[in-house]
N, C-alpha and C positions, 0 to 999 in steps of 0.2 A: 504494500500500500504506500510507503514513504517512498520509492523509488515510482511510482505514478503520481504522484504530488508533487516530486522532485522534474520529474518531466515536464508535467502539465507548466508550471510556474516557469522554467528556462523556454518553453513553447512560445509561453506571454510572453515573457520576457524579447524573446528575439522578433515575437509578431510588433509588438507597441515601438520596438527602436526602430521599422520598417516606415511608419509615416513617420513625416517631416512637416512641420508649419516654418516657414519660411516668407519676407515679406522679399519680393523681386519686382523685377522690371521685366516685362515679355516684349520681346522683338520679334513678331511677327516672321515667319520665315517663309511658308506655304499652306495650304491646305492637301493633306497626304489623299484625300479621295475613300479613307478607310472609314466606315460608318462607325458612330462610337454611339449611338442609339436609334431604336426600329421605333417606328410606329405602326401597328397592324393591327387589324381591324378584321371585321366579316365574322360569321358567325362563329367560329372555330375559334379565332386571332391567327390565322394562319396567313394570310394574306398580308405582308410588312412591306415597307418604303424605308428609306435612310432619313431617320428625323433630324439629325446634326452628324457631322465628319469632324475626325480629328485634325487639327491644324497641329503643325509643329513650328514650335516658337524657340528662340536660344534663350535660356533664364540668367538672368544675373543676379545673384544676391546680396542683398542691402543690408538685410538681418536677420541673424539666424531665430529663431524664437522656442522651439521646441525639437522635442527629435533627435535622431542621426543627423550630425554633422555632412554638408553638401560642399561641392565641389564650388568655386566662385562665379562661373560658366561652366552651361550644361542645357544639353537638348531635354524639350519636355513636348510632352503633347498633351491635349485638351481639349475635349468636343463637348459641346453644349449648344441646345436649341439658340439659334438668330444670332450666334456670336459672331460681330463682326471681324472684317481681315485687317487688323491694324497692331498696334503696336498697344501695349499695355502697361502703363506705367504704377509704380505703389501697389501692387497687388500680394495680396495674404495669403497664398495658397496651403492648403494640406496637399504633403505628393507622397508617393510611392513609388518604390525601383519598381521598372518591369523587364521583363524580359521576351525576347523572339521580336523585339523591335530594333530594325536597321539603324536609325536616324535618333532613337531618342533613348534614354536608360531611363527616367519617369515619366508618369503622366498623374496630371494634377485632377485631384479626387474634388476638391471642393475650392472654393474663392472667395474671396472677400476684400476689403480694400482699404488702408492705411487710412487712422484718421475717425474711425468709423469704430464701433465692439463689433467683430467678429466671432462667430460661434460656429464649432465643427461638431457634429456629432463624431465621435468615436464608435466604431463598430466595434473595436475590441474591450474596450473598458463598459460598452453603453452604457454610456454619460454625454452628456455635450461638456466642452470643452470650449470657455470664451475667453477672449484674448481682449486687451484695448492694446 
C-alpha cells in the first residue's frame, strides 16, 4: 500500500511540474491548418467541421509565475474559436510540453492577460488557480 501512495504522489508530482503559467508576448508566426476543435452536429454528432486551427506563434517570456521553468524563446501553438492572426502582447498563459509536434514543444491550454486577475482551472489539483 505505501509503495502505491508512494507512486501515486511522485505521478502528481511530475503531472503539476508539466503546466507552466507564464506571462509572454506571442509573435504570431502562421496558422498550421491543424484543427485544435470540431464542431458536429446531426443526430449522432457524427457529422464535424474544424471550429478553430492551431496557429503557431514564437513565445517570449517576461515572467515566469508558476510551474516548470521555460526556455526564454520557444515555439507554442494555440487554437481557439475567432482568434485573430496577429501578434499578442502581455499574455498569461497556462502551457504544456507536447509532443509528435514538428514546429512547437507547447501548446497553450488556457489565456488571460497582464493587468487583469486571471484564473486557470487546474485539472490536476481541481481547484482554480488565480493569479493578479
Amino acid at each position: 500500500m505505501r509503495k502505491i501512495i508512494l507512486l501515486l504522489l511522485v505521478t502528481v508530482s511530475i503531472c503539476v511540474q508539466a503546466e507552466s503559467v507564464v506571462v509572454v508576448d506571442l509573435a504570431y508566426v502562421r496558422d498550421t491548418g491543424e484543427t485544435a476543435s470540431a464542431l458536429c452536429f446531426g443526430d449522432e454528432g457524427t457529422e464535424c467541421s474544424s471550429w478553430s486551427t492551431f496557429y503557431l506563434f514564437e513565445a517570449k517570456v517576461k515572467k515566469h509565475v508558476s510551474g516548470k521553468e521555460l526556455p526564454e524563446k520557444f515555439n507554442v501553438i494555440f487554437g481557439q474559436h475567432a482568434l485573430r492572426k496577429k501578434n499578442i502582447k502581455k499574455a498569461v498563459v497556462k502551457i504544456e510540453p507536447i509532443t509528435g509536434n514538428k514546429e512547437a514543444n507547447y501548446q497553450v491550454i488556457d489565456i488571460g492577460f497582464k493587468g487583469k486577475v486571471y484564473c486557470f482551472e487546474s485539472e490536476i489539483a481541481n481547484k482554480l488557480e488565480c493569479y493578479e
